[in-house]
C-alpha positions in Angstrom: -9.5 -6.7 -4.9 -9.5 -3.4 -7.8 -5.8 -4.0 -9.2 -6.5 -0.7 -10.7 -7.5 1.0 -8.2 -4.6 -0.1 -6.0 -2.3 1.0 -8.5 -3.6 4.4 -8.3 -3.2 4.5 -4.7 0.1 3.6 -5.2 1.2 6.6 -7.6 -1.0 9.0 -5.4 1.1 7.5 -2.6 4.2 8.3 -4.7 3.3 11.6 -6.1 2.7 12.4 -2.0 -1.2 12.5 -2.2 -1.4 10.6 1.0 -4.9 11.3 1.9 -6.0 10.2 -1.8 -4.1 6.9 -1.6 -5.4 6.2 1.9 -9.6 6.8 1.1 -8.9 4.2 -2.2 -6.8 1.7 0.4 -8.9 1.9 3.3 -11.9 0.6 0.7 -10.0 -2.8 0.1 -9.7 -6.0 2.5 -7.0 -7.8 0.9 -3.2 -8.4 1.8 -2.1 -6.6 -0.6 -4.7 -3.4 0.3 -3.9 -4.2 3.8 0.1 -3.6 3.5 -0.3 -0.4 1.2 -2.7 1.0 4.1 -0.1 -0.1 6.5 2.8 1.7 4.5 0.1 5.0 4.4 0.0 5.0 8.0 4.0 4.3 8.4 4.4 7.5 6.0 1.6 9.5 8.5 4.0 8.5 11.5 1.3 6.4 12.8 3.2 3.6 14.1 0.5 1.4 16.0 -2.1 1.9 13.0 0.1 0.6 10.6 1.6 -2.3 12.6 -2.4 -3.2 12.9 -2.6 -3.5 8.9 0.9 -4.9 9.1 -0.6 -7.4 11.3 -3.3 -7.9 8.2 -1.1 -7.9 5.4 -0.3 -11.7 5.4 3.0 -11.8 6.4 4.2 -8.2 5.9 5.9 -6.6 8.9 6.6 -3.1 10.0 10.3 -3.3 9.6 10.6 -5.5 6.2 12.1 -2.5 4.1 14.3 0.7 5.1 12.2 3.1 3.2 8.8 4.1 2.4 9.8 4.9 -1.3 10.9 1.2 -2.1 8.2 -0.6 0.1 5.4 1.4 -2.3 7.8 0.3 -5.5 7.5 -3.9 -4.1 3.6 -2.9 -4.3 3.6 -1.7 -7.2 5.3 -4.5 -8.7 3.2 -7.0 -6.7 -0.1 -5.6 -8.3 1.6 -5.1 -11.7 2.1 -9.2 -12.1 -0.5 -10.7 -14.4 -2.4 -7.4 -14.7 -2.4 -5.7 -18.1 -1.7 -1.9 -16.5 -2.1 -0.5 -20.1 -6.1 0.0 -19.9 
């Protein structure tokens, strides 16, 4: 898994560049790539597509938080443990 490249996913997610945050997710096969591309397909209004990567996500389920805005924030801060951000 590309921490980095995640993260940037992540921001374009929160800056509401969907479509660049989903073609940098949809290159990963982790849990933790798996729930952000389930939380991209949540904010598309896909519902089955993202309760497939849900399924995925080791444990992550479609309902787990109210709000798009803080489920990107717990990835965020999921990828942000043990990874020097600062390069």
């Amino acid at each position: 898994m590309d921490k980095a490249a995640l993260l940037k996913a992540v921001q374009a997610a929160q800056a509401g560049d969907w479509d660049a945050a989903h073609q940098i997710a949809q290159d990963y096969n982790s849990p933790t790539a798996n729930w952000l591309h389930a939380v991209l397909h949540k904010i598309e209004g896909d519902e089955w597509n993202s309760k497939y990567w849900y399924g995925r996500s080791a444990g992550r389920s479609y309902d787990d938080f109210i709000d798009v805005t803080s489920e990107l924030s717990a990835i965020h801060q999921s990828l942000c443990r043990n990874v020097d951000i600062s390069a």
